[in-house]
NURO-500780 format. One record per residue: residue in three letters; x, z, y of N, C-alpha, C, CB in turn. Coordinates in steps of 0.1 Angstrom, whole numbers, padded with zeros to 4 digits, always signed. Atoms other than C-alpha are relative to their C-alpha. Glycine has a CB too. Layout:
! NURO-500780
AlaXZYXZYXZYXZY ...
***
This chain:
! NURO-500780
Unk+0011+0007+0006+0018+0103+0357+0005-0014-0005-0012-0002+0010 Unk-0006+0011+0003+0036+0073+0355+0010-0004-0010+0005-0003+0010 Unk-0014-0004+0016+0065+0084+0329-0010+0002-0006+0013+0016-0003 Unk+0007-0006+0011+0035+0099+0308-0007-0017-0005-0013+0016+0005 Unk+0010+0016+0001+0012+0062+0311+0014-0006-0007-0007-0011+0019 Unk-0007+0012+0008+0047+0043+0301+0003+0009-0015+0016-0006+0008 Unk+0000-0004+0013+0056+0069+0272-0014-0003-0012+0004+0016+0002 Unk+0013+0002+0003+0018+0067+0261+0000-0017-0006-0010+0004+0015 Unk-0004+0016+0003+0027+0025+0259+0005+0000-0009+0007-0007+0007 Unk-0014-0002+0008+0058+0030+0241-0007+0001-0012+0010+0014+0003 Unk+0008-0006+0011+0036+0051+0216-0007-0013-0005-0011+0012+0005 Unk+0015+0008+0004+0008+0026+0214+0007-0012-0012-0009-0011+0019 Unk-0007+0012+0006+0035-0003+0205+0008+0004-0014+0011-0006+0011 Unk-0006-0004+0008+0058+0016+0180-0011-0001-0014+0005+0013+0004 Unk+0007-0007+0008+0027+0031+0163-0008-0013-0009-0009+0011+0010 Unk+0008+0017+0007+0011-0008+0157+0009-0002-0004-0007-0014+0009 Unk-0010+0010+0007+0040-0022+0150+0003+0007-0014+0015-0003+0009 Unk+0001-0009+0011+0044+0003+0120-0011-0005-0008-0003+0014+0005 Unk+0019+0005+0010+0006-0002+0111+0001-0015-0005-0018-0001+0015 Unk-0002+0018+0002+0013-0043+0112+0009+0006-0014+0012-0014+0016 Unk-0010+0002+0012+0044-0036+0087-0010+0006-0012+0017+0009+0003 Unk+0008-0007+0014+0022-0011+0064-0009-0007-0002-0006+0014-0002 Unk+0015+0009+0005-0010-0036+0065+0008-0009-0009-0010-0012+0015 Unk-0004+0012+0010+0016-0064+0050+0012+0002-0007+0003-0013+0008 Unk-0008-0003+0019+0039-0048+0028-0004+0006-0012+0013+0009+0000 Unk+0000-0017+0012+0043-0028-0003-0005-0012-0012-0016+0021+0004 Unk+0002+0005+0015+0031-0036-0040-0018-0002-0001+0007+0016-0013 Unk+0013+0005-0002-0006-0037-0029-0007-0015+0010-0004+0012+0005 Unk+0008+0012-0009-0007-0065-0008-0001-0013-0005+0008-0002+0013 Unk-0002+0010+0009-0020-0096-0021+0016-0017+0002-0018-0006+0000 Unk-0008+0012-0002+0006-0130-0023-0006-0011-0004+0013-0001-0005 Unk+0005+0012+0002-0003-0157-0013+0009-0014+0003-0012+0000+0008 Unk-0007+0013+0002+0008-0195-0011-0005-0017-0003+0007+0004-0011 Unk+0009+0016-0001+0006-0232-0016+0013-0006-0014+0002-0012+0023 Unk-0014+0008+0013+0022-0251-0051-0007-0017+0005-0004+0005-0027 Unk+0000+0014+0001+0022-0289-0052+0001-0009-0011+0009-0003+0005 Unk+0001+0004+0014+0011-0307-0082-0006-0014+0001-0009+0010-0010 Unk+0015+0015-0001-0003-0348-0088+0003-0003+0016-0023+0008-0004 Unk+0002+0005-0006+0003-0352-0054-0012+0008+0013-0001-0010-0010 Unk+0017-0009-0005-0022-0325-0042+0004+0015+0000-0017-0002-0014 Unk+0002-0016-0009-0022-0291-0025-0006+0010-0010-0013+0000+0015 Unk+0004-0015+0006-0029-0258-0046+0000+0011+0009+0009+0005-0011 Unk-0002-0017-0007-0035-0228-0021-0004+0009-0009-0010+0004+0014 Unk+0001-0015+0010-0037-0194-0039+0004+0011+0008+0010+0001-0014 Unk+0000-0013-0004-0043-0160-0032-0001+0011-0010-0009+0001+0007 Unk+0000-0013+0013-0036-0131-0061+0003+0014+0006+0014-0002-0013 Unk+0000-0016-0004-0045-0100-0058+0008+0013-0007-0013+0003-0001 Unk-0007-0010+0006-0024-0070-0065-0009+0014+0000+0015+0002+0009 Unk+0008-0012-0001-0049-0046-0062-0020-0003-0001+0007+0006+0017 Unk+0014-0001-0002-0086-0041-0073-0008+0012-0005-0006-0011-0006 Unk+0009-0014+0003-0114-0015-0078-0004-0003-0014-0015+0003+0010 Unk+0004-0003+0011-0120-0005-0113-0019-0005-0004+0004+0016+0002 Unk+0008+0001-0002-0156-0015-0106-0010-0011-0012+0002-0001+0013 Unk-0002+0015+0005-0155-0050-0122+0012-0004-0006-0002-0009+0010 Unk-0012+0005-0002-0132-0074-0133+0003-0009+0009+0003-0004-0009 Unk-0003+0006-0010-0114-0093-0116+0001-0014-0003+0011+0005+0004 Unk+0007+0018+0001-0129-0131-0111+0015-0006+0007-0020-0005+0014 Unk-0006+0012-0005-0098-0152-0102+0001-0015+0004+0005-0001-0006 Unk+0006+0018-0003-0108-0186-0082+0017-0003+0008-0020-0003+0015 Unk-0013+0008-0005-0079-0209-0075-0008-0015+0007+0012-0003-0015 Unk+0008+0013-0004-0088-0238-0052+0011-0011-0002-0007+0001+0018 Unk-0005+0014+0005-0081-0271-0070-0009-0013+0003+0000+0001-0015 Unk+0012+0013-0001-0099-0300-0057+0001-0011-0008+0001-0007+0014 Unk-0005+0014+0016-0079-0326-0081-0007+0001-0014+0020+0002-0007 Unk+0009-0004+0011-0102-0328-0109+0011-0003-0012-0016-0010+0000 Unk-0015+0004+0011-0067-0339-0130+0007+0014+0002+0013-0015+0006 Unk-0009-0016+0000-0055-0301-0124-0007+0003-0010+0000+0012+0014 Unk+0003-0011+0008-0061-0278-0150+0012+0009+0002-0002-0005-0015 Unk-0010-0016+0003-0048-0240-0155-0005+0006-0007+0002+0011+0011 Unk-0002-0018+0008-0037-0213-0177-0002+0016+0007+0017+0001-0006 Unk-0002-0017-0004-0041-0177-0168+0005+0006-0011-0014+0009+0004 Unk-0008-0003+0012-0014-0159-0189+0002+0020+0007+0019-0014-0001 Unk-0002-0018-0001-0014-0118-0192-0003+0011-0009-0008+0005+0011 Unk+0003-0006+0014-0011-0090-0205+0002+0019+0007+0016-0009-0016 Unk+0003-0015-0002-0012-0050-0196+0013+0003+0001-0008+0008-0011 Unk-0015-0009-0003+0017-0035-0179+0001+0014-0007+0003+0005+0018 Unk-0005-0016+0009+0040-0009-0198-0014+0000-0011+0000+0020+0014 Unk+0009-0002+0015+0021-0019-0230+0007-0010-0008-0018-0004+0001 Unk-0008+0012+0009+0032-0034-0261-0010-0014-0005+0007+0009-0016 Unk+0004+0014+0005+0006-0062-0258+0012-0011+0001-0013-0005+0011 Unk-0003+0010-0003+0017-0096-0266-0008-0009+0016-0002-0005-0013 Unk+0003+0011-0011+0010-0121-0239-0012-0009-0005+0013-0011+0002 Unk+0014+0008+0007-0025-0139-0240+0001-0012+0012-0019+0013+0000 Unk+0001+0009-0010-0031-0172-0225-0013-0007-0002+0012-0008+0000 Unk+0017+0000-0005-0066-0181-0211-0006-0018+0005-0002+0013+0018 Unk-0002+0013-0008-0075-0217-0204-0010+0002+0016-0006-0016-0012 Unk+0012-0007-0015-0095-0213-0167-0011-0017-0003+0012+0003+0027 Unk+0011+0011-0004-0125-0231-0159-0004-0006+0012-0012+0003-0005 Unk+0001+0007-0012-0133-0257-0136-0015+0001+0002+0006-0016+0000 Unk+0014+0003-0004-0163-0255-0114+0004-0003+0015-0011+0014-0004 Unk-0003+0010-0012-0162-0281-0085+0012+0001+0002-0007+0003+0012 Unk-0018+0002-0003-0130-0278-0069+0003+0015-0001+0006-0008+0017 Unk-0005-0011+0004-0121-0245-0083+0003-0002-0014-0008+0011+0002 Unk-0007-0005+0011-0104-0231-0111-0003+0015-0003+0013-0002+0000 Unk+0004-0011+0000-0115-0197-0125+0000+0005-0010-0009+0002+0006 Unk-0001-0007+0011-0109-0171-0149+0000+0015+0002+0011-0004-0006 Unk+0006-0016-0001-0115-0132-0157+0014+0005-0001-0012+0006-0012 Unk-0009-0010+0011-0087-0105-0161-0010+0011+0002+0019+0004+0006 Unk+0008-0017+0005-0106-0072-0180+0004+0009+0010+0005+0008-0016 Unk+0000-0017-0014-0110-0041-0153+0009+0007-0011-0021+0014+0004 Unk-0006-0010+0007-0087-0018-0164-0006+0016+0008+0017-0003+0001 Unk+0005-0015-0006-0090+0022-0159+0009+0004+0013+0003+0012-0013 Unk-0008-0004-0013-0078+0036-0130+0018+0002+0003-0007+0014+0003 Unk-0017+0001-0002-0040+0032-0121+0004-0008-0012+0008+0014+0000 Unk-0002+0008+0009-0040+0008-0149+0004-0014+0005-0012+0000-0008 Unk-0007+0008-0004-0017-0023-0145+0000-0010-0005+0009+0003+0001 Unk+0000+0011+0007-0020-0059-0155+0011-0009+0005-0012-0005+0001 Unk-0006+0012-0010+0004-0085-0149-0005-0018-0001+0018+0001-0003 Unk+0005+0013+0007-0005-0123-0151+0006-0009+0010-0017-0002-0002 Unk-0008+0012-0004+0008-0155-0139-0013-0009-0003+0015-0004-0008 Unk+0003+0011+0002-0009-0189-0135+0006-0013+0001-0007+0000+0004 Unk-0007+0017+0006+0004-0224-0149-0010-0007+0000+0007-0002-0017 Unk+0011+0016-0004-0015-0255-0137+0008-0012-0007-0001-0005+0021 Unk-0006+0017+0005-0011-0290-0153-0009-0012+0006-0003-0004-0020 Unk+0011+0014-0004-0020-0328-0147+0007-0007-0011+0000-0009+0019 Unk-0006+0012+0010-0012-0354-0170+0012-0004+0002-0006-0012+0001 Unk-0014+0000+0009+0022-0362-0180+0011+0001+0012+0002-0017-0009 Unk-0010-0009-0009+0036-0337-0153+0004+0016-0012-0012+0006+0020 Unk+0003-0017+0001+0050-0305-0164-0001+0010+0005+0004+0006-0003 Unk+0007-0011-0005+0035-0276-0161+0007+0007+0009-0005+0008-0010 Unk-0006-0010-0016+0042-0253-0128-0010+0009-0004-0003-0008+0020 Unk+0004-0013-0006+0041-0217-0124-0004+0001+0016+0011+0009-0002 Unk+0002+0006-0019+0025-0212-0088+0009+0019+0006-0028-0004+0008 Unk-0012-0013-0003+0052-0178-0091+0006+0000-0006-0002+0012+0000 Unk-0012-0004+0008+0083-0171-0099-0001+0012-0010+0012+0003+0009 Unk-0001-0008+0008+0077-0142-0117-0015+0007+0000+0011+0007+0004 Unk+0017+0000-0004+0043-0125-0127-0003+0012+0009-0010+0001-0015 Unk+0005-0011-0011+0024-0107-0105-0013+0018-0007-0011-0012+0011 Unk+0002-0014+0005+0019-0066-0109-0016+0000+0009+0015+0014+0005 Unk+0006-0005-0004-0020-0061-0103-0003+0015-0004-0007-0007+0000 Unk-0003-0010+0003-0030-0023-0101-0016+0003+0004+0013+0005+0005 Unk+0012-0003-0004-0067-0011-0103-0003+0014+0003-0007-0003-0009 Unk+0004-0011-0005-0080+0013-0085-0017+0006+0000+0005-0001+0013 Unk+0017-0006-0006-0114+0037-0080-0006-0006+0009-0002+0014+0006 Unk+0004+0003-0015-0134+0030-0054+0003+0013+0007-0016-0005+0003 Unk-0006-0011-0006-0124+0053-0026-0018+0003+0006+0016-0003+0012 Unk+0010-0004-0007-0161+0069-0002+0007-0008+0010-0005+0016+0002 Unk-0006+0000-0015-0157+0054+0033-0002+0014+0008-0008-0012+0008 Unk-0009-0016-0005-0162+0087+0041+0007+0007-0002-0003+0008+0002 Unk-0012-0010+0003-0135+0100+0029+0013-0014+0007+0003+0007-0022 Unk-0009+0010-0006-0112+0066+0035-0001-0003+0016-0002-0014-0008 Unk+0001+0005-0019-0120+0061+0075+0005+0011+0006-0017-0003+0009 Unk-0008-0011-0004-0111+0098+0084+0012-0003-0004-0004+0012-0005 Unk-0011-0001+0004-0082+0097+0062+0008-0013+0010+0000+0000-0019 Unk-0008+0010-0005-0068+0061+0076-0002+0003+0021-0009-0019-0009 Unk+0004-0002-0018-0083+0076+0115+0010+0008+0003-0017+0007+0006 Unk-0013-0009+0000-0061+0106+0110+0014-0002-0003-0003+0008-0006 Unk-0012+0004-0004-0030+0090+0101+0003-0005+0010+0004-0005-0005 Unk-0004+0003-0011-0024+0067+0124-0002+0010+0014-0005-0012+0001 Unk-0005-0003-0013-0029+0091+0153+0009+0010-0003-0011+0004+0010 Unk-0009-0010+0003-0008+0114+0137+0014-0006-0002-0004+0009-0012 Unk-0012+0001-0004+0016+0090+0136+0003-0006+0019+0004-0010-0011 Unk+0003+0006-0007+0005+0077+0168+0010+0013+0009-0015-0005+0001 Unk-0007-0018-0008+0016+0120+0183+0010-0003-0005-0006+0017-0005 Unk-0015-0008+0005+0045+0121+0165+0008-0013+0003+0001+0006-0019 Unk-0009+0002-0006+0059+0089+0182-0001+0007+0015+0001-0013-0002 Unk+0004-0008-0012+0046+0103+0216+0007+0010+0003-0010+0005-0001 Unk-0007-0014-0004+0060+0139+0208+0015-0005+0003-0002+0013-0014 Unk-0008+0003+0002+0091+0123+0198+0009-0008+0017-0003-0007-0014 Unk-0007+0005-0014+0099+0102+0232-0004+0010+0013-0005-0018+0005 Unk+0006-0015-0011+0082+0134+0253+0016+0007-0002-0018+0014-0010 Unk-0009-0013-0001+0111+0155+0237+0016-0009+0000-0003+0013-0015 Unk-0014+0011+0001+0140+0121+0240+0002+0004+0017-0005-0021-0005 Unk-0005+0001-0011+0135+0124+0277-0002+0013+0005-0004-0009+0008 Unk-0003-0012-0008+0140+0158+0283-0011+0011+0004+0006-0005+0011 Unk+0010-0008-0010+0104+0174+0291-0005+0008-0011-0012-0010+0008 Unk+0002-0009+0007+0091+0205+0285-0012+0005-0010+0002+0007+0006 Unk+0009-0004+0007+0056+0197+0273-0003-0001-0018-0008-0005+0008 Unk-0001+0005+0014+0063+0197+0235-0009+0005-0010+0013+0002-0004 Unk+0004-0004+0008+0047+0223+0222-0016-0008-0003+0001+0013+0005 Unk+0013+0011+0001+0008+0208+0224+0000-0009-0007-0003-0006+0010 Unk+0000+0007+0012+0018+0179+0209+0005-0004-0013+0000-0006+0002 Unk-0010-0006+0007+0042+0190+0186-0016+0007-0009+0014+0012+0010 Unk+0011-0007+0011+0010+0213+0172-0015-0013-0008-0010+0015+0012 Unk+0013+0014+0001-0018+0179+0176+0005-0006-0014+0000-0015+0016 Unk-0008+0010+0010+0010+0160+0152-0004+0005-0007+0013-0002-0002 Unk+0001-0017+0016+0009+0190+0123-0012-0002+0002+0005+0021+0002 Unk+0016-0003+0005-0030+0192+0128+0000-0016-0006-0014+0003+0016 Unk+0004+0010+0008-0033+0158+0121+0005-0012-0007-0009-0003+0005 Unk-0003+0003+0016-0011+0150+0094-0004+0009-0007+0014-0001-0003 Unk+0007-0012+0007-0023+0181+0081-0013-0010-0006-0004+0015+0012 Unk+0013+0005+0002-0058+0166+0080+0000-0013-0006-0006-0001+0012 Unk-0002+0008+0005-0049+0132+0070+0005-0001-0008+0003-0006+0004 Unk-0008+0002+0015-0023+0134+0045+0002+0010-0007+0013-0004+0001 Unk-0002-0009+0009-0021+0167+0032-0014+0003-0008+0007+0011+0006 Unk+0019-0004+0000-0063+0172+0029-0004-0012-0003-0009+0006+0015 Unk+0009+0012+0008-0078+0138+0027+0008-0008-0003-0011-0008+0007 Unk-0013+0008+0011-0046+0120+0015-0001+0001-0017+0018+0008+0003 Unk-0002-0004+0010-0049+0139-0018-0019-0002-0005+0009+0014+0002 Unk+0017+0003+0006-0091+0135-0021+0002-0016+0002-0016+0008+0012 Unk-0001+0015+0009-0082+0096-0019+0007-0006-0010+0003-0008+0007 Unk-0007+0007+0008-0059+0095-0041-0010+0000-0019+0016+0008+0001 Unk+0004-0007+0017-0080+0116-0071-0014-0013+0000-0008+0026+0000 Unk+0017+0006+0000-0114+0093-0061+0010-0014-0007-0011-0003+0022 Unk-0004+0017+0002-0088+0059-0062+0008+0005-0017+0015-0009+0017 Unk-0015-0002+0011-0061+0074-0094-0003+0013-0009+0017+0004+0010 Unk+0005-0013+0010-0081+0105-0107+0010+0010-0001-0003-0005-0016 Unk-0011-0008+0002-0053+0125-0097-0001+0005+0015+0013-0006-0005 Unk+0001+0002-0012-0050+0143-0063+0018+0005+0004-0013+0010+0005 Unk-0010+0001-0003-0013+0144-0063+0008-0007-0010+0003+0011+0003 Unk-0009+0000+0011+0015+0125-0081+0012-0001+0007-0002-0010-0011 Unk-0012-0002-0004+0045+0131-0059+0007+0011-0009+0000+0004+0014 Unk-0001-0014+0007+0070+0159-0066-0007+0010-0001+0007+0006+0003 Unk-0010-0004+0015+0074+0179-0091-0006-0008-0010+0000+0017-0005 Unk+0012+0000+0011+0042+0161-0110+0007-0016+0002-0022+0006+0004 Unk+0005+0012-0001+0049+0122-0105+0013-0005+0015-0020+0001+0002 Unk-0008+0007-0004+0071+0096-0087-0006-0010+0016+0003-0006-0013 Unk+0005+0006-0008+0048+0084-0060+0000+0000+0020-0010+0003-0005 Unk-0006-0003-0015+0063+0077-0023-0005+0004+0009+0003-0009+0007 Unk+0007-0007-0006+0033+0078-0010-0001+0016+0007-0006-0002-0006 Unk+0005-0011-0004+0026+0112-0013+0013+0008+0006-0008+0006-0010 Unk-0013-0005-0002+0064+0123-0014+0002+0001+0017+0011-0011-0007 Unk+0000+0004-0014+0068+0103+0022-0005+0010+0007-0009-0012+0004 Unk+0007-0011-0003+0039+0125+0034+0005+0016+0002-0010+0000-0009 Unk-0004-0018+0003+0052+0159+0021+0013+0002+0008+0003+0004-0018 Unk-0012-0005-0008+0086+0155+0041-0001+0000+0010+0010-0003+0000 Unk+0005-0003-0014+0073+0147+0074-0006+0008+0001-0006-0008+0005 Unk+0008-0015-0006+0048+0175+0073+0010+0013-0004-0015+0002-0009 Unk-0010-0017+0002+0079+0198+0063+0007+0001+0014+0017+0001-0017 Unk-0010+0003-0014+0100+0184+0095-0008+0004+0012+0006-0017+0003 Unk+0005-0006-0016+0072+0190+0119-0004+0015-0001-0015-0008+0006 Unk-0003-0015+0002+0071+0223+0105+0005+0006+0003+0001+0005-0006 Unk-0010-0006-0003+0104+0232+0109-0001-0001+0018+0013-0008-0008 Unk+0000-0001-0019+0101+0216+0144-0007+0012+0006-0009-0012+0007 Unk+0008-0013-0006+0073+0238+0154+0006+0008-0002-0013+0003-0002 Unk-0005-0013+0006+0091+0265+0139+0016+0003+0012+0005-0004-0022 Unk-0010-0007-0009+0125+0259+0166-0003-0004+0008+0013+0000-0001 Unk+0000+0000-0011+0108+0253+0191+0004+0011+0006-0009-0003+0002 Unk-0003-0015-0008+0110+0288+0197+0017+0004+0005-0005+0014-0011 Unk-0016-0004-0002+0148+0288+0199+0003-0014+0007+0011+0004-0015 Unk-0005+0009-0011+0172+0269+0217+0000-0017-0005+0017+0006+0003 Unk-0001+0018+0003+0176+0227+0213-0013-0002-0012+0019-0004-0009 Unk+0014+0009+0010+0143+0225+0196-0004-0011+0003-0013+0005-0001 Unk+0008+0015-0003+0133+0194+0213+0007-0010-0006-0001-0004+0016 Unk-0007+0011+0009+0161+0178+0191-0008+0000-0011+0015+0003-0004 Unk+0009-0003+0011+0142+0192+0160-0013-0012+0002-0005+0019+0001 Unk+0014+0011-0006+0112+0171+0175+0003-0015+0000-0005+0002+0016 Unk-0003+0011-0003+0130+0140+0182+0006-0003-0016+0010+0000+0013 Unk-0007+0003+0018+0148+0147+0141-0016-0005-0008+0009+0022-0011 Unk+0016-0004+0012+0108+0153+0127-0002-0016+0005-0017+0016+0007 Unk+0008+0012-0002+0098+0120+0147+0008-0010-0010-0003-0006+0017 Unk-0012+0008+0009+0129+0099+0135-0002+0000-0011+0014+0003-0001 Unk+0002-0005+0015+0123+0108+0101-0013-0001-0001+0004+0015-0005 Unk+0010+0006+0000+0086+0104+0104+0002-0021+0002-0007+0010+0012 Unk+0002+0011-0006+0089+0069+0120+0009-0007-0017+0008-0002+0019 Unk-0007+0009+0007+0119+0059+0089-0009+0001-0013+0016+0003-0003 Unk+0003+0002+0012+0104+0072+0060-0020-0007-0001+0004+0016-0007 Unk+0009+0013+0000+0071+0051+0069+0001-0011-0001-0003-0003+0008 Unk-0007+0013+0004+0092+0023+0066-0003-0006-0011+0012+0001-0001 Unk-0001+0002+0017+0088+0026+0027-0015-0005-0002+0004+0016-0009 Unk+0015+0009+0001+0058+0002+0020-0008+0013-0009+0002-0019-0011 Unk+0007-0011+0003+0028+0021+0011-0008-0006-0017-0012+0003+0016 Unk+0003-0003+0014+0020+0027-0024+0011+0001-0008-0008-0009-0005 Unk-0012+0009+0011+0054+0017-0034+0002+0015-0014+0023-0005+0013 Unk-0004-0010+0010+0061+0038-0069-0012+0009+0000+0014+0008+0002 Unk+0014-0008+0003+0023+0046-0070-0005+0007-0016-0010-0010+0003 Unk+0010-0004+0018-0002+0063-0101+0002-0012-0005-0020+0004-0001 Unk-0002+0007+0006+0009+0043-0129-0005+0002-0012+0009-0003+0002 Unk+0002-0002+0010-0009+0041-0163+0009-0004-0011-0009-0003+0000 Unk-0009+0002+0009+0016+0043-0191-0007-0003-0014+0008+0013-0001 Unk+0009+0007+0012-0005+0022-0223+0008+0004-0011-0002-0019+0001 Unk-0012+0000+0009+0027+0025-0241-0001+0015-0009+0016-0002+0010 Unk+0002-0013+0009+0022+0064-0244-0012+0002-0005+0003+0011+0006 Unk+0014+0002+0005-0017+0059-0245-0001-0003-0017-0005-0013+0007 Unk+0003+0006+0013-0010+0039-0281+0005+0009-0012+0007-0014+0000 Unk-0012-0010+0010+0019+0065-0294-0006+0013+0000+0018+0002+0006 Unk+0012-0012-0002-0009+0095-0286-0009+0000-0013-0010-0004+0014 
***
């Protein structure tokens, strides 16, 4: 009882610490920061990701009524020129629109702040990739995000079950497969079509890690389940988790649905 309660721990910690890294990496997460202009604090927060719904209101908090900003952008993988926006001040903000785009549609934009006979600062080195999305149902997004994690939650579990040698593998070995099954192969693919109007763009169709990620772990616990029946399968289990656990690693969305404007225009 006492090996199963600490493997059960083990699990609990791997499986967050995972979840922590995917909450704050990848190409969706917003960056944020602090510039220094006049003498005076700029915090900012840009988002890399919004719902198709609206556009997207950009407030920058400026309290220096001697700041002013540009908002400069222009549509990823498109042959726009570059547009530059003066923002507007209301109290101690700064605020400007970028246009909703269509679903998996990509903008990039930067902001350049001034004060009087400073020059102008970027508050980024380089501009920032936003990427609009659908809205997803919460009922479809809370299953789907309930059922990963415990499927990765089993598949560290199964994985230190079959590191130290014990024989109960099969059970959770099958729980894993049910529910990555259920999460990523079933409602993985209904969030993607609700968020990207598509319900797959990994191989063979599309370049997206996401789903790629997904599709090789659920082949490895396949195989697993599959030697268990023969001899040294509990390595197979310990290969499927390892390989589950790395290729999670890969920030989530990275090389997501991308709208191509460029072929949009040549169409």
């Amino acid at each position: 009882m006492t090996r199963s309660i600490t493997l059960w721990i083990l699990a609990v910690i791997i499986t967050l610490g995972f979840a922590i890294y995917q909450r704050t990496t990848g190409p969706s997460y917003p960056i944020s920061g602090t510039a220094e202009l006049a003498g005076s604090e700029i915090d900012f927060t840009l988002l890399t990701s919004h719902e198709t719904v609206d556009d997207y209101r950009l407030v920058l908090a400026a309290p220096n009524l001697e700041i002013s900003g540009d908002l400069i952008f222009k549509r990823y993988r498109s042959h726009d020129d570059w547009s530059r926006i003066p923002m507007q001040r209301s109290g101690d903000s700064l605020i400007s629109v970028i246009p909703r785009q269509p679903a998996a549609g990509k903008v990039m934009y930067q902001i350049e702040v001034h004060s009087p006979n400073l020059e102008p600062q970027m508050l980024t080195e380089t501009p920032v990739i936003m990427r609009f999305r659908g809205p997803v149902p919460a009922y479809v997004l809370i299953p789907h995000i309930f059922f990963m994690f415990f499927a990765m939650l089993l598949s560290s579990r199964t994985g230190l079950e079959a590191a130290v040698g014990k024989p109960s593998l099969r059970p959770l070995t099958y729980w894993t497969i049910g529910l990555l099954t259920l999460g990523g192969m079933i409602l993985g693919p209904i969030v993607q079509k609700f968020a990207f109007d598509a319900y797959w763009t990994g191989w063979p169709f599309g370049t997206d890690l996401t789903d790629n990620k997904t599709a090789v772990a659920w082949i490895f616990w396949l195989v697993a389940a599959w030697r268990l029946h023969g001899k040294n399968g509990r390595w197979w289990v310990v290969a499927a988790s390892l390989v589950t656990l790395i290729i999670f690693l890969i920030p989530h969305s990275l090389l997501g649905s991308e709208l191509d404007y460029t072929a949009m225009e040549e169409s």
